[in-house]
N, C-alpha and C positions, 0 to 999 in steps of 0.2 A: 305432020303431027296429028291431026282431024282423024286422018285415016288410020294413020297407025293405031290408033285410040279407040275406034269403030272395033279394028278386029282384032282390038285383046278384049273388049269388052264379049264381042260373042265369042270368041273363044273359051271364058271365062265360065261363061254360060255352060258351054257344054261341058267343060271342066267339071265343073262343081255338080252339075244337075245327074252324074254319072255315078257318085262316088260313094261311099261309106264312110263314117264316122265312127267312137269309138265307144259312147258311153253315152248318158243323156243329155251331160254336158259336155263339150267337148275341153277337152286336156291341155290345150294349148292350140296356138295361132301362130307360125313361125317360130326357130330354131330360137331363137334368140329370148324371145318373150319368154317362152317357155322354161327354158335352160333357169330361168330367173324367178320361177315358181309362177309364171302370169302376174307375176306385181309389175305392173306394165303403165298403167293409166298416166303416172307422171312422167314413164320416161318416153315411150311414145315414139323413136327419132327415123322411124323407118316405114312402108306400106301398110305393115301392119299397124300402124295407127287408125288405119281405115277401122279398125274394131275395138282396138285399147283406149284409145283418145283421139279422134279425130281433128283435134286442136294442136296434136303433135306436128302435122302435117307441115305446118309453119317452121318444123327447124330442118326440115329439107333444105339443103343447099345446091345440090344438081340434081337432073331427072336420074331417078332410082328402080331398078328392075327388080323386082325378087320371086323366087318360085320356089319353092319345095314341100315337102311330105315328110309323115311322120309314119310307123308301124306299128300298131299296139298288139302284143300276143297278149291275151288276157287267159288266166288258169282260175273258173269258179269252182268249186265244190261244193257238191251237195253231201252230208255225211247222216246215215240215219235214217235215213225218208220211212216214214212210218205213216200211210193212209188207209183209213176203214173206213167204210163207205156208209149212206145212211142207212143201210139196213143193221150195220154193225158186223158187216162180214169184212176181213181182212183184204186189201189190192196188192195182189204175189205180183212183184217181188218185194216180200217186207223185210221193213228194216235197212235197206240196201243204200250204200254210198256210192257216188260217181261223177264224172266231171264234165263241164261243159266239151264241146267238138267244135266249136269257134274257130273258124281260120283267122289268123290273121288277119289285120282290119287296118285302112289307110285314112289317114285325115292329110288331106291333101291344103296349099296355098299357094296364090301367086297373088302378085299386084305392082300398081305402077304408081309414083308419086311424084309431081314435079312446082316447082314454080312458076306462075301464071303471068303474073301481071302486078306491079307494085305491093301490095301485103297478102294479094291472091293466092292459094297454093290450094292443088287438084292431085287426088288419088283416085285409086280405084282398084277392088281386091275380090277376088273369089275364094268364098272359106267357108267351112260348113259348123255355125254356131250349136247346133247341135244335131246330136247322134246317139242311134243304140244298135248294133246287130250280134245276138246271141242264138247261136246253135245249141239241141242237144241230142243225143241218142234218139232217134224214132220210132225205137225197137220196147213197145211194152214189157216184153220177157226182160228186161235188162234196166229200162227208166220208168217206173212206174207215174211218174209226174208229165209221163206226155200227155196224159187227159188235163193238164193244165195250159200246158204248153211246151212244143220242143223250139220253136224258132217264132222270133222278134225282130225284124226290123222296121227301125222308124229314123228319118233322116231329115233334115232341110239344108239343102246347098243354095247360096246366097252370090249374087253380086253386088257391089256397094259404091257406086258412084259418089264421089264426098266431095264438100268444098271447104276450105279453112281459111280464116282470115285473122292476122296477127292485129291485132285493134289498141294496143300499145305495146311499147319494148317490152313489157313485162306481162301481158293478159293476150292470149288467142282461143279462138274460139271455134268451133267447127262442127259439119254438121252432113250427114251420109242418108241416102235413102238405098235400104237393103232390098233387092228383087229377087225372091223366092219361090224355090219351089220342093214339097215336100210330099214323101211318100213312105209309108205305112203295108207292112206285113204280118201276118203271125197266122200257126199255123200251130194246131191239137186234133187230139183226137178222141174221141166221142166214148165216155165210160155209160154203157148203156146193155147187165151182161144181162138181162131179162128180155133183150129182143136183138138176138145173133147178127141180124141182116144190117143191123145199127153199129153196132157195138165195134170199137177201133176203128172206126171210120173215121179218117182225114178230111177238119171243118177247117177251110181255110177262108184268110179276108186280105183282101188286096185292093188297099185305097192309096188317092194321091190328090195330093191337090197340086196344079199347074202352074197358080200364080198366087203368092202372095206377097206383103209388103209390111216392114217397119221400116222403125228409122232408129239411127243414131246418133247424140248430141253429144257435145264434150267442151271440156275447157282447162284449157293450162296456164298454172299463173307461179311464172320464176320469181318468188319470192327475195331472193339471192342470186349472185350468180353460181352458187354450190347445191340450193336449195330451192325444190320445184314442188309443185302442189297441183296433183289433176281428179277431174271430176269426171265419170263418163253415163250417160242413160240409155239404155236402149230397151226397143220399146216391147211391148206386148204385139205378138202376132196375132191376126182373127185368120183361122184356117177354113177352108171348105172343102173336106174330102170326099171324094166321090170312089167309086169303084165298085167289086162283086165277093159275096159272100158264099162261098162254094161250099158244099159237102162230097167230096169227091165220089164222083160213078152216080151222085142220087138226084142233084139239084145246086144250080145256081141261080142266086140273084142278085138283081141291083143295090147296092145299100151305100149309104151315107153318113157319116157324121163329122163331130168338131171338137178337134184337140189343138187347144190356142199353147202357142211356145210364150214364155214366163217372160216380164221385162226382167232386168236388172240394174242396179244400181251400182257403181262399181266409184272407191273413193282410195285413191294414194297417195306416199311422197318417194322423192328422190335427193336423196343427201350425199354431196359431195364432201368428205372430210380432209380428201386431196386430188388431186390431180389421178394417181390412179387408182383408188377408190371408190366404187360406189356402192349405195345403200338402197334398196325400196322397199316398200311396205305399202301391201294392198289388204283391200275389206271390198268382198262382193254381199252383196244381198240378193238374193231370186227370188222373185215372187212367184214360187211352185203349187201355193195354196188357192189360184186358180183352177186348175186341176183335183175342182172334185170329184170326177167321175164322167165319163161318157158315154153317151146311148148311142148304139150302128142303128139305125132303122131301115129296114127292107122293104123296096117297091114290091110285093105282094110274101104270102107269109112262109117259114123256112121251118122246118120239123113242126108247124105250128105257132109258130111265134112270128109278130111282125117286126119285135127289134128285141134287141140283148143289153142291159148295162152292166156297166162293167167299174166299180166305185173304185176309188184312189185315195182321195182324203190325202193330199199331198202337201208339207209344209213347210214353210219359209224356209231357208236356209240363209245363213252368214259363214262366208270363207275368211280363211285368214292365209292372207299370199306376203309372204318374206324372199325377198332375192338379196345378192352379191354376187358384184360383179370388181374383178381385177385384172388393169391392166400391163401386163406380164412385161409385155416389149411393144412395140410398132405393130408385129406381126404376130403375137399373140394374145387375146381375151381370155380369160377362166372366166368360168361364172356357176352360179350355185343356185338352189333354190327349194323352198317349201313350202307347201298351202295343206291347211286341213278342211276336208270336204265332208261335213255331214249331210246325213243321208235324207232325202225328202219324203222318203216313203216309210210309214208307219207297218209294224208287224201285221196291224189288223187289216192291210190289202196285199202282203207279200205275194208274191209270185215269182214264177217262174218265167214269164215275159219279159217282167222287169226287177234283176234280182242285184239289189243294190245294196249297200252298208256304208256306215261311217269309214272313210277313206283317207289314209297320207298319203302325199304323195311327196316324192324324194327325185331332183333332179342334178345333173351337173352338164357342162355345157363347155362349149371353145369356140372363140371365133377367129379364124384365120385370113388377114389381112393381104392380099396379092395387089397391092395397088388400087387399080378402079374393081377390083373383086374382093369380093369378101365372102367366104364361106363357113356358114353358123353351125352347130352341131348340136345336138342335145341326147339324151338318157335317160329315161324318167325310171323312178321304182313307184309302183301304185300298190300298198296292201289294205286290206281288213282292216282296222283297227283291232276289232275282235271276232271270233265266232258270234254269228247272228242266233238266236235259240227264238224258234216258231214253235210254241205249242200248244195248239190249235185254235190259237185266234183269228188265223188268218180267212176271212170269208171267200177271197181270192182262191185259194188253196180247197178249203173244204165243199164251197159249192160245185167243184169240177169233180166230185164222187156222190151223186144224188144216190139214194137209194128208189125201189118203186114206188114208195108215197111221196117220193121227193124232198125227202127230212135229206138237207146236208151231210155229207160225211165229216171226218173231221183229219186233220194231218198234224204231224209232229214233228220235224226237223232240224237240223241248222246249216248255215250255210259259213264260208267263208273264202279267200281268194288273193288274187293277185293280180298286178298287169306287168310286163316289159313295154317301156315306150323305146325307139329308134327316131329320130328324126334331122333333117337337114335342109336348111337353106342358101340356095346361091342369090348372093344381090349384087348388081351392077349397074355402076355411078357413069353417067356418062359424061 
């Protein structure tokens, strides 16, 4: 067992530290949770407890294997783009609409749960808490917002070694330390038409940080035997990015900086009203108002400058996560689910790095019972709530058109979108 344990954890490792993610936060953890809108924290009863409540882990009954991934095709649009720059000259092509080139994107899982030793119980899971990777056109003639940005990736894949200890028939408790590691891209190009040799030049930045660390705490307390009640925290990361700051063909340098991932607070229940019904309802809070802003600093100086900030002004969010779940037969599960996800980012840093809006998300789900196998499925629909309208607040947007005095340009757009989620897990009971 020692062993076996040894090498799913580095396997894990390398799992997770390879992968992509789908959004800033990520959309779900396993087939199952997700299929149930993420209102998870009371019910908890599989690996993925390693993340929804660690205090789940207690109603493990035999060692449990699970592994699978999700697909998110995501469709943004930008409709309108209308930028003039500070001199007041117009950025051709004006007016123009077009959509993201985002490939397809994986949020990958796996993990192992079992029981220890008298109310002992041990997991351990690879998943990526969060993510963003967004492509777009490179081509100025065609996306005039690549002086803002065409591509964004930002990721942290996680291991989570957890312990849980049931502390009466009714209250358990539990508690994971996440081993992270996270890396960071983005990549524009340089509106600069008063000096040729400058001007559409590809500024790229490419950081990573190799090791960091939270943790997560949790607690579940069955109220009834129909009727469960869970708590989960997980904490604030401190990052330390390191990597290089490139202007392609002119100059690279070393640069730095620090984008801490948000704790959360995460509060549900679970209501049995029979036997094959059930009920959950979750409430996240993010603390995204960390994130006010980040400075890259350059070991010596870059067109002139020794560092860049880059302001965010990012703010709290409260989700509201609803599932249902029905069961069918022996060997089939339905399940349902919906969360509203408002958006942390305010009009006055919109961007095109990170192009975000108030969000539903619509899921359905099966779970297919073979015995000691069980195969989860899930669906998800992610839209807009509405067309976002940028008009020319955003200092994100406007400072990527300086004119020669370097008076801001200013931009006027909207944006709005969609995602397809796909996702599946196998789990096996031994």
């Amino acid at each position: 067992m020692r062993r076996f344990l040894t090498l799913l954890s580095l396997s894990l490792l390398v799992f997770s530290s390879e992968t992509k993610a789908g959004n800033v936060d990520t959309f779900g953890i396993g087939a199952k949770a997700t299929a149930l809108g993420g209102a998870f924290s009371a019910y908890a009863d599989g690996p993925s407890a390693v993340y929804y409540n660690p205090a789940g882990l207690t109603q493990i009954d035999k060692p449990t294997f699970s592994v699978g991934f999700e697909i998110l095709n995501p469709d943004i649009k930008i409709h309108n783009y209308r930028a003039v720059d500070g001199d007041g000259n117009r950025v051709e092509p004006y007016n123009v609409s077009f959509s993201d080139t985002s490939s397809n994107l994986v949020v990958p899982f796996a993990g192992f749960a079992t029981h220890l030793w008298q109310n002992l119980y041990f997991g351990i899971a690879a998943y990526v808490p969060y993510g963003l990777h967004v492509k777009w056109s490179d081509d100025p003639s065609k996306n005039p917002a690549v002086y803002n940005g065409f591509e964004s990736y930002y990721v942290r894949g996680v291991v989570t070694p957890t312990l849980a200890v049931k502390l009466t028939d009714k209250l358990s408790a539990g508690f994971g330390i996440s081993f992270g590691r996270s890396d960071a891209d983005t990549q524009r190009r340089i509106y600069a038409p008063s000096i040729p040799a400058l001007n559409g030049r590809v500024i790229e930045g490419n950081l990573h940080d190799d090791f960091n660390v939270s943790f997560n705490v949790g607690f579940l307390y069955r109220v009834y035997d129909n009727l469960s009640l869970g708590i989960t925290y997980r904490s604030r990361t401190k990052t330390d990015f390191k990597g290089t700051v490139e202007v392609k063909d002119i100059d690279k340098v070393g640069a730095s900086t620090s984008i801490d991932h948000p704790d959360q607070l995460q509060l549900g229940l679970k209501y049995r009203p029979n036997k094959r019904l059930t009920l959950t309802a979750d409430v996240v809070w993010t603390n995204w108002s960390i994130i006010n802003g980040y400075t890259v600093k350059f070991d010596r100086p870059l067109l002139g400058k020794t560092e860049e900030y880059f302001p965010r002004d990012w703010k709290d969010t409260r989700q509201l996560r609803l599932g249902i779940e029905y069961k069918w037969s022996d060997f089939l599960t339905l399940r349902g689910g919906y969360f509203y996800d408002p958006s942390p980012i305010p009009d006055h840093t919109f961007d095109m790095l990170w192009p975000d809006a108030d969000k539903e998300t619509y899921s359905v789900g099966a779970g297919l019972h073979f015995g000691r196998l069980t195969v989860d499925t899930v669906v998800q629909y992610v839209v807009a709530e509405y067309r976002r309208e940028i008009g020319g607040e955003s200092v994100n947007l406007n400072d990527s058109y300086p004119g020669v005095t370097g008076n801001p340009g200013r931009v006027e757009t909207s944006a709005d979108g969609h995602l397809w989620g796909y996702g599946i897990t196998v789990s096996y009971r031994f």
